[in-house]
C-alpha beads as a LAMMPS data file, in Angstrom:
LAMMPS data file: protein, C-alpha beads

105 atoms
104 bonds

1 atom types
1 bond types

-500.0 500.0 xlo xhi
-500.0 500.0 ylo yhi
-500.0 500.0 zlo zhi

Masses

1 110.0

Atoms # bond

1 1 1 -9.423 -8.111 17.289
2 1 1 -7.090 -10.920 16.615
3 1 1 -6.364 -11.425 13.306
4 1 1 -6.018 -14.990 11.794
5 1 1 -2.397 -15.980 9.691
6 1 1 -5.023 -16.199 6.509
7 1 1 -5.785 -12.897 7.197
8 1 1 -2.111 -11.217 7.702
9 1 1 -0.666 -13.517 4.538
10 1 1 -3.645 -12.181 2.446
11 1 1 -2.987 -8.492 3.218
12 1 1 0.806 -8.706 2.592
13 1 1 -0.029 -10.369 -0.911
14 1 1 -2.542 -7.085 -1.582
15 1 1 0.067 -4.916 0.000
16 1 1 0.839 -2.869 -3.738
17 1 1 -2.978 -2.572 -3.384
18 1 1 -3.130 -1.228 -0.331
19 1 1 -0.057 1.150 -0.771
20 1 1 -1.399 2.506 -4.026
21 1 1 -4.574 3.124 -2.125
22 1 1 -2.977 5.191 0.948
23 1 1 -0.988 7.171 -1.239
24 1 1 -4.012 7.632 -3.429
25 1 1 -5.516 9.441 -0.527
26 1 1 -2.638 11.546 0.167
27 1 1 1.131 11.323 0.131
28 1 1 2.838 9.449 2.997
29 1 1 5.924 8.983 4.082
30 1 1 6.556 5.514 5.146
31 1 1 6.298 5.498 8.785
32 1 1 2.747 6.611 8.198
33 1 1 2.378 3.856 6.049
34 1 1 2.949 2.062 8.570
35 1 1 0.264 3.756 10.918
36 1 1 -2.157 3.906 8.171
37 1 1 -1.976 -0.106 7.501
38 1 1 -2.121 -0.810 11.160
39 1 1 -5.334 1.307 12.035
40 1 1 -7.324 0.307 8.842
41 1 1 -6.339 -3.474 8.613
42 1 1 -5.410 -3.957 12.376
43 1 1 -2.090 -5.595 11.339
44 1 1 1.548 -3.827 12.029
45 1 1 3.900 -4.307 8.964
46 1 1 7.597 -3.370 9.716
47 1 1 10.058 -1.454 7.382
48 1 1 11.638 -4.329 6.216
49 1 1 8.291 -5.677 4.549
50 1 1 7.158 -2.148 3.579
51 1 1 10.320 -0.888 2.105
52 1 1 11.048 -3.178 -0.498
53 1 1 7.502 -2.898 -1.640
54 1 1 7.710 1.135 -2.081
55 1 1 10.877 0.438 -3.989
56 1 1 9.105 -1.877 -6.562
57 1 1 6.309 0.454 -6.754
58 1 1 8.508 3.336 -7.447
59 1 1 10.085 1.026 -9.792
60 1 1 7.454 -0.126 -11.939
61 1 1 6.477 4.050 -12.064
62 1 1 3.301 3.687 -9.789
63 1 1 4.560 6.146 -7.224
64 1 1 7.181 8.782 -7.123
65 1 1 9.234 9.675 -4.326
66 1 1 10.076 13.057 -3.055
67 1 1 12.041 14.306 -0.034
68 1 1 10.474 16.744 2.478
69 1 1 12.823 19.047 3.985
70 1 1 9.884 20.989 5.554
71 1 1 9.545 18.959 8.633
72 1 1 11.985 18.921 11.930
73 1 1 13.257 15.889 10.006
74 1 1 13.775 15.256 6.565
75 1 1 11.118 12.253 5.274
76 1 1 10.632 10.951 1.988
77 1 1 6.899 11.296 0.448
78 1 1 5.641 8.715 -2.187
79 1 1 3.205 10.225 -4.564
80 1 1 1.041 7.858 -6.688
81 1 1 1.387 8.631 -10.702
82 1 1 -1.376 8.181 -13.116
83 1 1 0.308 4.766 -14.001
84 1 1 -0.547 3.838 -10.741
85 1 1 -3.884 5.259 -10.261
86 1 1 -4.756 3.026 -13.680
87 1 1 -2.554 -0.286 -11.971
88 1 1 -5.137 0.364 -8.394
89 1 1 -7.925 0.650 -10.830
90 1 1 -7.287 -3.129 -12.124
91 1 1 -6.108 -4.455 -9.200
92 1 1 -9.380 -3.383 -7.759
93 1 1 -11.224 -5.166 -10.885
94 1 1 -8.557 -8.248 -10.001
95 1 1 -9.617 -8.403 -6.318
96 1 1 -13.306 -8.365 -7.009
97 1 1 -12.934 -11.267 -9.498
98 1 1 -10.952 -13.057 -7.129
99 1 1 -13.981 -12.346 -4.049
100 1 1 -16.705 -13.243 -6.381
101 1 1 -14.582 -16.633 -7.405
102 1 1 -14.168 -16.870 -3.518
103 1 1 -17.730 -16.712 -2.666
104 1 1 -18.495 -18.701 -5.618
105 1 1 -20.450 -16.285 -7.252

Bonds

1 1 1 2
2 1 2 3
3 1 3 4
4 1 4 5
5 1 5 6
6 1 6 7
7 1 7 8
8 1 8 9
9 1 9 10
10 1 10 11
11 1 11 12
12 1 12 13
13 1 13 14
14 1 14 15
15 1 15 16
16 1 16 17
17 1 17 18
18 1 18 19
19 1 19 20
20 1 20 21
21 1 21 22
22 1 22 23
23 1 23 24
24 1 24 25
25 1 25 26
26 1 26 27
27 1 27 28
28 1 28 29
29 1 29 30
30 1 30 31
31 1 31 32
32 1 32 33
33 1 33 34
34 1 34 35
35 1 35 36
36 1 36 37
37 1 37 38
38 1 38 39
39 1 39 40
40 1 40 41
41 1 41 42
42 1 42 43
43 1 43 44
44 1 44 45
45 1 45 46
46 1 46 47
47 1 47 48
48 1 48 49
49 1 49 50
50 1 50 51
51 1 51 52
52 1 52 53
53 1 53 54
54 1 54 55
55 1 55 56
56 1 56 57
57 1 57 58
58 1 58 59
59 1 59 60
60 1 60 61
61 1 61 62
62 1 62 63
63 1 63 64
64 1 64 65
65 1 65 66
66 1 66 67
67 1 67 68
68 1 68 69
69 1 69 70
70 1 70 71
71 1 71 72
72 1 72 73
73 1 73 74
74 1 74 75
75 1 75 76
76 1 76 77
77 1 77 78
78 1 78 79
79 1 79 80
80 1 80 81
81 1 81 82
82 1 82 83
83 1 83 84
84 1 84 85
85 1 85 86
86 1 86 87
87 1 87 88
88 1 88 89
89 1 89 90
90 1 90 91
91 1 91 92
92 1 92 93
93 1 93 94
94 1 94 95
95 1 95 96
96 1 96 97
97 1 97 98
98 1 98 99
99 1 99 100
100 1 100 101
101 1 101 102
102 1 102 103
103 1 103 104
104 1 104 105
């Protein structure tokens, strides 16, 4: 399915959304970030937009990064924190305001 430019420009602004909620699931490392974003919204992201994103996040103490030595490779995990779980929770709320605005509702 081809996906329209309104489409890709609306994910990347709900990308700390979408983050929060992968790592919600289960820590990632970023490459399957990557994967994750691509098979659920059907749009590839590269490192350069997803990087600077996980830094900000780690920043504002939504996620927490550990590295994994356990693998062939070493890879850096993000973990969400309960700051984050509570800043997904209102972004949620935010993003169902801004739908029901949308549709006017």
């Amino acid at each position: 399915m081809l996906m329209s430019d309104f489409y890709k420009k609306t994910l990347r602004s709900l990308l700390d959304a979408v983050i929060l909620e992968a790592i919600g699931e289960k820590p990632n490392h970023g490459y399957s970030l990557i994967l994750y974003i691509k098979d659920r919204f059907g749009t590839l992201i590269g490192p350069s937009t997803l990087y600077p994103v996980l830094n900000e996040l780690e920043k504002q103490g939504y996620v927490v990064s550990k590295w994994n030595f356990e693998d062939s490779r070493p890879q850096k995990k993000y973990y969400i924190t309960d700051r984050g779980r509570s800043a997904l929770k209102n972004m949620r709320l935010d993003i169902e305001i801004l739908t029901a605005h949308v549709r006017g509702v």
